[in-house]
N, C-alpha and C positions, 0 to 999 in steps of 0.2 A: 568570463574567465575561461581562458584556452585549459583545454583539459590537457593531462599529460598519460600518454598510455603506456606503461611498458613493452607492448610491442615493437617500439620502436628502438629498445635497443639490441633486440635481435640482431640487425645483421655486423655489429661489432662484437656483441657479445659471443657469437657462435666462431668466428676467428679467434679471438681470445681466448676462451676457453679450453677451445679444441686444441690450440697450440699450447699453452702450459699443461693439462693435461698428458699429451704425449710428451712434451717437453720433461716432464716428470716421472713419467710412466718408462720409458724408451729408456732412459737414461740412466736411470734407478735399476732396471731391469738389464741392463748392460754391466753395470759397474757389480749386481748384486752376481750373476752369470760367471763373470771374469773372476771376484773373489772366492765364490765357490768352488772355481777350479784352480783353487791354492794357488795363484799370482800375486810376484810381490807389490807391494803398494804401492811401487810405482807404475807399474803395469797396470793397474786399477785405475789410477785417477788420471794414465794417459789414454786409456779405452774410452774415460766418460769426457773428458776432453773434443776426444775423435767424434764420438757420437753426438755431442752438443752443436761441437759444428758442421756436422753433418746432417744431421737432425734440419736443425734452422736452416738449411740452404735446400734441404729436399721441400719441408713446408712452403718456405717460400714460393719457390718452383711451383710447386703440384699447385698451390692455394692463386698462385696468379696465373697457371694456363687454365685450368678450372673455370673461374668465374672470367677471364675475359672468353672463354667460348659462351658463357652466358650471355657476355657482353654482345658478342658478335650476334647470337641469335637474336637478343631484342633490336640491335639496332636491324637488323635484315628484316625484322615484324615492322619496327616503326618505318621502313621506307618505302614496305609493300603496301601497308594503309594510308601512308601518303600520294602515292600515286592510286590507290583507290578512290582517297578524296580526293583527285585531279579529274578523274576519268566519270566519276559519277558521285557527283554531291550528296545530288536528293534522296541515291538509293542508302548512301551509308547512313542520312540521316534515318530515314524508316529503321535501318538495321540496329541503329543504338535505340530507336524509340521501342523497337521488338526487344531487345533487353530488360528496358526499362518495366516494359507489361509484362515479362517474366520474372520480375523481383514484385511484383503487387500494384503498380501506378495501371490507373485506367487510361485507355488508348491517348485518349485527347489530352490527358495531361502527361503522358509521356510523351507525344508530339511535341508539347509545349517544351518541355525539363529538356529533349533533346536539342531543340532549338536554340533554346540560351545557350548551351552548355556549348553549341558548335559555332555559335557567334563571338564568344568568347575565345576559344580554344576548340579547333575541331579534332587537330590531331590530338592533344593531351586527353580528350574525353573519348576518344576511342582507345587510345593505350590505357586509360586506368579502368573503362568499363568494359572493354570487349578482349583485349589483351592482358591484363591485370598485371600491365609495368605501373608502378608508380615510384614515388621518388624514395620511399620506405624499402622499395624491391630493387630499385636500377644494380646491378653489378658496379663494382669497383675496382678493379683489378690490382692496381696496387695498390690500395689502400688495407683488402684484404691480404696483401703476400707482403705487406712492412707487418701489420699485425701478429702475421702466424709466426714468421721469423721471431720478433721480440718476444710474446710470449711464450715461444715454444724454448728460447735462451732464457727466460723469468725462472720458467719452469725448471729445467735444465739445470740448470746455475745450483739449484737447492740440493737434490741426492750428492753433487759433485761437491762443494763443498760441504756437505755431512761428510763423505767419505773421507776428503781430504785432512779430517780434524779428528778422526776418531781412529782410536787403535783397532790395529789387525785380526785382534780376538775376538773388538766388538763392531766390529765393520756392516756384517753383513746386519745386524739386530737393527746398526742404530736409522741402517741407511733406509729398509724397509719400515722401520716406524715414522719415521718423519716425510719418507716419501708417502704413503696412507695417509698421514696425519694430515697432510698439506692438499691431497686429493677429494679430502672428504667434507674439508673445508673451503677446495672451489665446486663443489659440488652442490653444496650448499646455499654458496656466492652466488650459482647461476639460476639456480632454481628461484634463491629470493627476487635477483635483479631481474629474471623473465616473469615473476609473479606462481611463479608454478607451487609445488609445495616440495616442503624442505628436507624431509626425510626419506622421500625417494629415490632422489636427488642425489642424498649422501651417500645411501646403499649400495648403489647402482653403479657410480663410480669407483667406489671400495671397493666389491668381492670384485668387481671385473678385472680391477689393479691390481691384486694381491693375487689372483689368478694366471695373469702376465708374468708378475715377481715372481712367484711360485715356479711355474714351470720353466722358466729362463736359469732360477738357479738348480736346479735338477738336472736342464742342460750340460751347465757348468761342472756339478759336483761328478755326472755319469762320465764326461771326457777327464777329469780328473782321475777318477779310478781306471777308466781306461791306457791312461799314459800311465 
């Protein structure tokens, strides 16, 4: 039976998250800024508009020039160990077998374990032992810059529509609790799906959120008395 590890959904989970989180945080913290400096409601729910799509097209952006320079470095690593195994076979095999006797294998059976492993796959066994690409790590570059985009619109979507549904006296209460509400719940989310534990998780993303809210509406309410 293939085991199943949650490590493995680290690198969707870390796009996803990151993007609803700001997607929630950004956004919440925008709309709660602009109502605190007594703007009418329509001016509120076209700031959190402005910023939703804004938001998702900077994630986008940042999240796919990001990891395709990751991209780019591994493949520049996979092409230089490829012509290393062009230019000297027998030495790269020694060099994975000296790996191998650095993790605990006795010399002759790590001769051996590199042998197979380069009769098989020479390059794939120098990029997962010596370079530590493997297929759980390769970069994606759009796959993570469609991710951040949606989630960070998932996210996004929830403070704007609290605002757009709640009256003006209770705007800023309802949009700060349900944007917390919802942060502390993917906080959660993430901690259980990476295996980590759950209450750190939900803290961590809480005060740091409510600390964002907080000061963005102080912003707002100090240019309010200001004008």
């Amino acid at each position: 039976m293939k085991e199943r590890h949650k490590i493995k959904n680290v690198g969707w989970l870390r796009a996803a998250v990151l993007g609803a989180n700001d997607g929630i945080v950004s956004t919440a913290s925008l709309i709660l800024g602009v109502a605190a400096a007594h703007s009418p409601h329509g001016n509120v729910l076209l700031a959190g508009v402005a910023g939703l799509v804004a938001g998702a097209m900077s994630m986008a952006t940042g999240e796919y020039v990001s990891v395709y320079s990751q991209a780019d470095t591994e493949s520049a690593a996979l092409e230089q160990e490829r012509a290393e195994l062009d230019e000297d076979y027998p030495g790269e095999r020694r060099e994975l077998a000296a790996i191998y006797v650095r993790r605990g294998l006795d010399l002759a059976l790590a001769r051996e374990v590199a042998g197979k492993l380069m009769e098989h796959d020479a390059l794939g066994a120098h990029a997962r032992d010596e370079l530590g690409i493997s297929s759980l790590s390769t970069a994606k570059p759009l796959q993570a810059a469609l991710t951040s985009a949606l989630s960070f619109s998932v996210g996004a979507a929830l403070p704007l529509a609290v605002a757009a549904l709640s009256p003006d006296d209770h705007l800023i209460l309802f949009v700060a609790a349900a944007g917390l509400g919802a942060l502390a719940f993917l906080g959660g989310l993430a901690a259980s799906a990476g295996g980590a534990r759950i209450f750190p998780g939900v803290i961590r993303v809480t005060f740091w959120s409510a600390l964002a809210m907080g000061v963005t509406s102080g912003v707002g309410a100090l240019f309010s008395r200001a004008g």
